[in-house]
C-alpha positions, 0 to 999 in steps of 0.5 A: 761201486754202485748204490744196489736196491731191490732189483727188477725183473725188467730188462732196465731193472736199477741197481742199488740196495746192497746195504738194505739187502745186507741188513735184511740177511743179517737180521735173518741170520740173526733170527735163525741163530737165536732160534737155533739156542732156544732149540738147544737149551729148550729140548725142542726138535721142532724147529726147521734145520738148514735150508735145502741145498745151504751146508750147515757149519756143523755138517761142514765141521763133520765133512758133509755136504751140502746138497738137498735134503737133511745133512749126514749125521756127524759122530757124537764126539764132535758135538760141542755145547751151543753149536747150532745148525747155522749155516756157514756164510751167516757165521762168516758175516756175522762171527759175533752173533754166537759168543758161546763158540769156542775160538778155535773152532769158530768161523770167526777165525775164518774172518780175516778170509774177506779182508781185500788184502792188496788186491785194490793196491795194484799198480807196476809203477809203485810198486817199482818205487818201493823195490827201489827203496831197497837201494835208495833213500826216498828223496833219491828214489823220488829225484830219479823218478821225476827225471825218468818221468820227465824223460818218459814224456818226451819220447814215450815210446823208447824211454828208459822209464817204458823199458823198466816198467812196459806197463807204464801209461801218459804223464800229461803234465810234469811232475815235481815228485822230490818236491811233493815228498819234501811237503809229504815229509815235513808231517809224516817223517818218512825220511826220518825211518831207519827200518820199514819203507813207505808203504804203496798209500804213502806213495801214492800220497805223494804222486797225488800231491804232485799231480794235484800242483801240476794240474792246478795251473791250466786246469778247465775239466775236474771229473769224479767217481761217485761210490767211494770217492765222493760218498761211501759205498751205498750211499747218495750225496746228502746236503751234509756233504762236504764236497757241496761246497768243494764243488761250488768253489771250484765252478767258481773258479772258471772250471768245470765239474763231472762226475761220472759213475757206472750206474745208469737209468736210461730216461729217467733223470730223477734216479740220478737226481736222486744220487746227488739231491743234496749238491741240487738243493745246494744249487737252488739254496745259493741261487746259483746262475746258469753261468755257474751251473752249466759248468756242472755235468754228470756221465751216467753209465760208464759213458752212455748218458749225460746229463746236465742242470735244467735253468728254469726248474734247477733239476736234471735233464739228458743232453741230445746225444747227437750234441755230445757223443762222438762219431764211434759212439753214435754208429753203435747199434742195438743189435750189437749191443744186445750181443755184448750184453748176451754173451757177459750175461753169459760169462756172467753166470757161467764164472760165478757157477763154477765159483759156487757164489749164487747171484742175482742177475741185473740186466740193463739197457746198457749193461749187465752185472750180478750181484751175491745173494749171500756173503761172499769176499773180495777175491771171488769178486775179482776172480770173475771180473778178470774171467771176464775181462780175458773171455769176453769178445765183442766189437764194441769195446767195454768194461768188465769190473768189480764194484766191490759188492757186485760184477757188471759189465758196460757198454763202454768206458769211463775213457770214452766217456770222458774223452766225448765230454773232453771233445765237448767241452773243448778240453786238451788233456793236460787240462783235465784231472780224474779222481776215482778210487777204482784204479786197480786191474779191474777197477772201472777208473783205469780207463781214464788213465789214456786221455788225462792225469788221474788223482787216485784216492782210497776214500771220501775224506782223501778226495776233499783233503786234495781237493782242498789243496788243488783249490789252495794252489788254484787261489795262490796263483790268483792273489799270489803278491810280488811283495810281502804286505807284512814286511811294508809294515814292519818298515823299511829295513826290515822290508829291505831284509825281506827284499835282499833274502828276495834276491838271495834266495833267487834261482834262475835255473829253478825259475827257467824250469818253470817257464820250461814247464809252462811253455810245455802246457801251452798250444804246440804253436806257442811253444813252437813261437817260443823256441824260435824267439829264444834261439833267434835272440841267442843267434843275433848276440852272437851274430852281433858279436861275430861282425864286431870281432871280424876285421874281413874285407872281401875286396882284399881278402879276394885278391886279383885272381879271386872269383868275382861271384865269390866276392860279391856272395861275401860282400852281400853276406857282410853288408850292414856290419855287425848288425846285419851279421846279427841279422842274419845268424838271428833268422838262421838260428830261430828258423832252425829251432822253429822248425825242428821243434814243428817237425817233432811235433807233426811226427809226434815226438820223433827226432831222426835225420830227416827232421834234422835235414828238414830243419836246416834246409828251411834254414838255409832258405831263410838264410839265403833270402835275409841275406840279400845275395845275388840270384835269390832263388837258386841261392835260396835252394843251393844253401838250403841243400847245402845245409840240410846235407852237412847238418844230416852228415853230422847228425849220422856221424853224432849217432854212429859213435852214440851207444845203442842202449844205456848201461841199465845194468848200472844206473844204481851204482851211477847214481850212487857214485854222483849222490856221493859225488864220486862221478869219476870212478863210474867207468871203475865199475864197469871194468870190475863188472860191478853191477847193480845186482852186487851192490849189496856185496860190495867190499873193501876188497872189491872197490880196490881192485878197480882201483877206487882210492881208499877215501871213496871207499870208505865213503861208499861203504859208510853208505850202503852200511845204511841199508845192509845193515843186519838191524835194518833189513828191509828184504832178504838179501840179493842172490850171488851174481852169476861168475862173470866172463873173462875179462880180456876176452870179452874186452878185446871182442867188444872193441872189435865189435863196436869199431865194425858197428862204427864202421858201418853206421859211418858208412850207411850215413856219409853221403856218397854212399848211405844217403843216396840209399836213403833218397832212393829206398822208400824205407829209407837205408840201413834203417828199418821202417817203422809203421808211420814211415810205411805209411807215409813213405809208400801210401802216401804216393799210391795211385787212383787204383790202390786208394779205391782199393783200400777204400773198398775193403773199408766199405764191405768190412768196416772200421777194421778194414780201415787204411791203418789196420791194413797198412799194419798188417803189410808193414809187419809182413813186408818187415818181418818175413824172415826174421819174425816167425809168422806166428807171431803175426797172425796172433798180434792180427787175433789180438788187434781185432780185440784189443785194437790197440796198435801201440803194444803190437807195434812195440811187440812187433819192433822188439822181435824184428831189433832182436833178430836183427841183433844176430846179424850185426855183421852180416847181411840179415836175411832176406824172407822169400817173396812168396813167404811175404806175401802168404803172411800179408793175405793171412793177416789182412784176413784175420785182423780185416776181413769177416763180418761188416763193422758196425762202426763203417758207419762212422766213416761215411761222409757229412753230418754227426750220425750218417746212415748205417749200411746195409747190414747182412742178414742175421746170423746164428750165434756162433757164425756170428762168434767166427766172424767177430774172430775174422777170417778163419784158419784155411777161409778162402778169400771171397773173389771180390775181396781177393780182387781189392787186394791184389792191386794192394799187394802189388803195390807193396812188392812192385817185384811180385806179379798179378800170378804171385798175388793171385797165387798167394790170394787162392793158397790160403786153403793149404796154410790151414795148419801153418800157424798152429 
């Protein structure tokens, strides 16, 4: 992935060369091997044998070694005509240099050991796609995944795509894949195969086509890899480019170009002039302005340097780093850095030794890597880069991938890197697309997946046939014509003709979609406003209506002995008519929807109760006000209420009779059935068990005895016939299902099941009972608090003493002291003593300190808990000990929060981009430094002055535990040494 030439002994020695380096062992090779068959045909034993410690072919042939000195003598018989001593790699590299060599016993046959294989083709969610084509015809399997996609973006955390595929990343914008692969289709025929699926390329293929429409309208930032994604690898952008002009077209069109690449040369912005001289000459050739070239920017190192086009003399320049790095970047320092740096170079060295692959070490001011000397394959490559990955820790993140022809490891990632460029240049995600060609498990371009949508090529010529379309979609919605000009030509009834297809082929389903998807790319706040419009205009035609049909009089309605205030709130609510009535259901209706959608969005994608009772309450004020009824203010408050409490009785009572999980064990054959549009006879499968494990085993026997009529199951047969068919097997057959279990038993027990969980999700959410347990528990009733709900529900109303508590770890322990990793630390002790073993806490805290990723441990975290809680459905679950609580919260505060300072506490000192860093401890040897990068260890007994900010906080979190239950918990860490082991 980067340009290789002769590396340097310095410190900040470039990469690049590999192609020069390569021919210059290959003419060696070539040399030697014609050496070799002058030898042998001349007599002459006067020429050199292999080189010390290189094994000959011949010798391995034999079963020698290679070590130093002349190779063992092999037995005579093995000796063939024009079998020279050559060493093994040159043959391997260069197979056709000796065609003397017999076939079968020539390394040329060895060849196919460095073909890559399927090791650049890695990703979950295709490769579910092409599983599913097992059951399904393309256009299904395409239909399916939009609508699991567009389900996955609204609720990531609990879609049923996330269940399927956990690995699954961020949709940023809506993808119209049945749509893709019927443009995809229209010139490969995919549909038109009886035999073979579409191979991961032609998936990917189509998942591109649909990002690239998706991302064409509100598109701003559009970055790029360099090697192998705008040029072959080893190669510069020359002025014979292609994607010159590409380029040019799309500053042109108002939006900005990066690219951003791995290699790197601190101060010295002519080697990157260098990588694109012909985009630079391009520049100067069409005389571009500023205000097209300041839309060009180029990320050197993975995220460490950027660089931008000087006005005056049309070359590169280093933008400040202070103008475009962010907080966490800028609060790095050296000597963290260096450690990063020494211990890859480490890995580094240590894997490719025990890979017997001789390298050649490249160190950078930011990065390390090495690079083989001989010829190595692909799958070495990878091997060390994943040992790496998984051995390396550090408290700066980085990235350790494989470039094809070499292993670096970088300060940082391409992520954070476009995330700064992002916050440069004022980007949201969905306005941003990433093209690379490295999206695999060790691919530099994976990172890009967290912060926009990606584009992901295999070549050159793949990136300029997609950018072509994204520029063809981009130009379409500026000229697109409401009318056909050529139609006006043709006169008028053939544009009449064209009118009235127009019209016929109108489809307002497809064109509110549309809108919908519009609305869903635009500023939360719009989308907010548009929701409270569209519901208020429902609300008065409604309303409207309502006051025409309504013949009410309250003055006779009320009678001699109604209630005076009664009759005057229902005259107040019914002056003005039908209009005022429209009024009225107007403001309730679009403040209710207004609402709702805010509150979701604040709570970042969450629906539950509270949001609901949120909503309806503004509503009922709103409503109350609008209408004009006597005592406004405590009508205002008592409507409100009243409508917050029915609203959340409804909600509670709608999900108590909600199942808990969807049938996934028989969403294929649901599908199935409403492809043929046999919706009917689904509830038929479950009561024959019929899951998607036994399709492929369906019968004439097995569809009658659920009951399916003989029509349907002609039907369903014809079509699985298209798939099991002996003459188009696509993969060997579905194992046999396991004997399912009887069926009147399990039937009786799960009605019996599910009317006690109705029973008691009813009586968890009426009012008398379950919402005053709510009202009155910080956690909020039968529910289980989830992370955000901790924090908001008890940190939020802590006192003076806790927050400077909290504050104090952050100051003596850095960023991994912060509120959010402390707080995730006591939510997981306070939730899940009891019913998680203690174990797995500690290590999701070891993980947190070197992952840092919060949601996979979280989710880990929840999935434990619902499963222990699963068990006791019917009883009360258990309730951990307090002192088992709070053991494990010391514990693993003490291990993911406690231990050597960050260097990013910096960041969080107030005022100004790059703060004063702290006082840093005296340096440390290596391996202390290693301990206290893993937190506090097993058995470390927790300083006084820590023990001393985190007593109060566990106090606080139990108020039933007292200052000697702290205190005890703090000083017994010693004695839990082996606890977790």
């Amino acid at each position: 992935m980067r340009a290789l030439s002769t590396p340097q002994p310095a410190a900040g020695a470039r990469r690049g060369g590999q192609a020069g380096a390569q021919q210059q062992a290959a003419r060696q090779a070539a040399k030697r091997c014609v050496a070799a068959r002058v030898i042998l045909q001349n007599g002459s034993n006067g020429a050199p044998g292999p080189a010390a410690g290189e094994p000959s072919f011949a010798a391995l042939r034999a079963g020698g070694g290679g070590g130093g000195g002349q190779a063992p003598p092999r037995p005579p018989s093995l000796a063939e005509p024009g079998v020279a001593d050559v060493p093994y790699w040159d043959l391997l590299a260069h197979p056709g240099i000796d065609d003397s060599i017999a076939r079968a016993k020539s390394a040329s046959d060895a060849a196919v050991l460095r073909r890559k294989g399927h090791l650049k083709e890695q990703d979950r969610l295709i490769e579910f796609m092409r599983d599913m084509h097992d059951t399904h015809t393309c256009e299904e399997v395409m239909t399916k995944m939009e609508r699991w996609v567009s389900e996955h973006r609204s609720d990531p955390r609990r879609s049923k795509l996330k269940r399927i595929v956990p690995t699954v990343g961020s949709f940023f914008t809506p993808l119209r894949l049945a749509d893709a692969f019927r443009e995809y289709d229209a010139f490969f025929h995919l549909s038109r195969r009886k035999h073979i699926p579409p191979n991961f390329a032609e998936l990917r293929h189509i998942l591109n086509i649909a990002q690239i429409h998706a991302s064409a309208a509100a598109l701003r930032l559009i970055t790029f890899d360099a090697d192998g994604t705008l040029y072959a690898d080893g190669q510069h952008m020359q002025q014979d480019n292609e994607m010159i002009q590409l380029f040019i077209n799309l500053m042109r069109s108002n939006i900005d170009v990066g690219i951003v690449t791995a290699a790197g040369y601190p101060g010295e912005a002519a080697k990157f002039e260098s990588r694109i001289q012909g985009l630079l000459a391009a520049f100067a050739k069409y005389k571009l302005p500023p205000t097209i070239t300041n839309r060009f920017h180029l990320m050197g190192g993975e995220c460490n340097y950027l660089l931008r086009v000087n006005h005056g003399s049309g070359r590169l320049e280093f933008v400040p780093d202070d103008d475009w790095q962010t907080p966490e970047m800028l609060a790095w320092e050296e000597e963290d850095i260096k450690e990063l740096l020494d211990d890859a170079q480490t890995q580094l060295t240590e894997g490719a030794a025990r890979l017997c692959m001789p390298v050649q070490l490249i160190r950078k001011t930011r990065s390390v890597g090495v690079v083989p000397t001989a010829a190595t394959i692909y799958e070495v490559l990878e091997e060390l880069a994943i040992s790496v990955q998984t051995n390396l820790i550090s408290k700066l993140p980085f990235c350790a991938f494989n470039g094809g022809n070499d292993v670096f490891v970088d300060v940082g990632n391409k992520s954070i890197g476009l995330d700064a460029l992002m916050r440069h240049l004022d980007c949201y995600p969905h306005e941003v697309l990433h093209v690379g060609d490295r999206f695999s498990d060790t691919g530099n371009d994976t990172a890009t997946r967290d912060c926009c949508s990606i584009v992901w090529v295999a070549n050159p010529e793949e990136t300029g046939f997609f950018v072509k379309m994204l520029l063809k979609d981009i130009n379409n919605r500026k000229t697109m014509p409401y009318i056909d000009t050529q139609s006006v030509r043709a006169g008028p009834r053939t544009a009449a003709a064209s009118v009235y297809k127009g019209l016929a082929a109108f489809d307002p389903n497809r064109l509110k979609a549309q809108f919908d998807d519009w609305v869903k790319t635009q500023h939360p706040g719009v989308e907010v406003a548009v929701a409270t419009l569209s519901s208020a205009a429902q609300g008065v035609f409604i309303g409207y209506l309502l006051g025409s049909f309504s013949a009410m009089d309250p003055s006779q309605a009320a009678g001699g002995g109604a209630n005076p205030q009664v009759s005057a709130q229902l005259a107040a609510l019914q002056k003005g008519g039908p209009w005022g009535q429209a009024r009225n259901l107007g403001v309730f209706t679009g403040v209710n929807a207004g609402l709702s959608l805010a509150i979701k969005k604040a709570r970042g994608g969450k629906e539950d109760v509270w949001g609901s009772m949120g909503a309806a309450f503004g509503a009922g004020v709103a409503f109350s006000l609008i209408s004009g009824v006597p005592n406004p203010l405590q009508s205002a408050f008592t409507t409100g209420a009243a409508f917050a409490g029915f609203n959340g009785l409804f909600y509670q009572i709608s999900q108590a009779f909600k199942p808990d999980h969807d049938d996934v064990e028989y969403a294929q054959g649901k599908y199935m059935l409403m492809t043929l549009g046999l919706q009917k006879f689904e509830g038929n499968l479950k009561k024959g068990q019929l899951t998607d494990n036994t399709i492929m085993l369906w019968n004439d026997s097995a569809l009658s005895e659920i009951r399916i009529p003989a029509g349907p199951r002609l039907l369903i047969l014809h079509h699985l016939d298209r798939y099991r068919n002996p003459s188009a097997i696509l993969k060997p057959a579905l194992p046999l299902p396991q004997p399912p279990a009887p069926v009147a038993a399990a039937g009786g027990n799960d009605v019996f099941a599910d009317i006690k969980r109705i029973a008691k999700k009813i009586q968890g959410a009426l009012p008398i009972v379950g919402l005053v347990s709510r009202l009155s528990a910080p956690g909020g009733g039968f529910d289980e608090t989830s992370y955000p709900e901790f924090c908001r529900s008890v940190f939020d109303a802590a006192d003076t003493t806790v927050r400077e508590a909290v504050v104090g770890l952050e100051q003596r322990h850095g960023r991994l002291a912060q509120s959010r990793w402390l707080y995730i630390m006591l939510w997981m002790a306070k939730h899940g003593a009891g019913l998680v073993p203690p174990k797995n806490v500690i290590l999701a805290a070891r993980r947190l300190r070197v992952t840092q990723d919060i949601e996979i441990e979280m989710d880990r975290f929840e999935q434990a808990r619902d499963a222990a809680l699963a068990k006791y459905r019917m009883m009360a679950p258990p309730k951990g000990k307090l002192s088992d609580a709070l053991d494990l919260a010391v514990d693993g505060v003490a291990v993911l929060c406690l231990g050597a300072p960050s260097s990013a506490a910096a960041a969080a000192a107030p005022g100004g981009r790059r703060p004063p860093p702290p006082p840093r401890p005296p340096t440390a040897a290596p391996a202390d430094r290693r301990a206290a990068l893993a937190g506090l260890g097993d058995g470390a007994a927790v300083s006084a002055e820590d023990a001393a900010l985190l007593e109060p906080i566990l106090r606080y979190v139990w108020p039933e535990a007292s200052a000697e239950d702290a205190a005890a918990s703090i000083a017994g860490r010693a004695g839990r040494v082996s606890a977790y082991t």
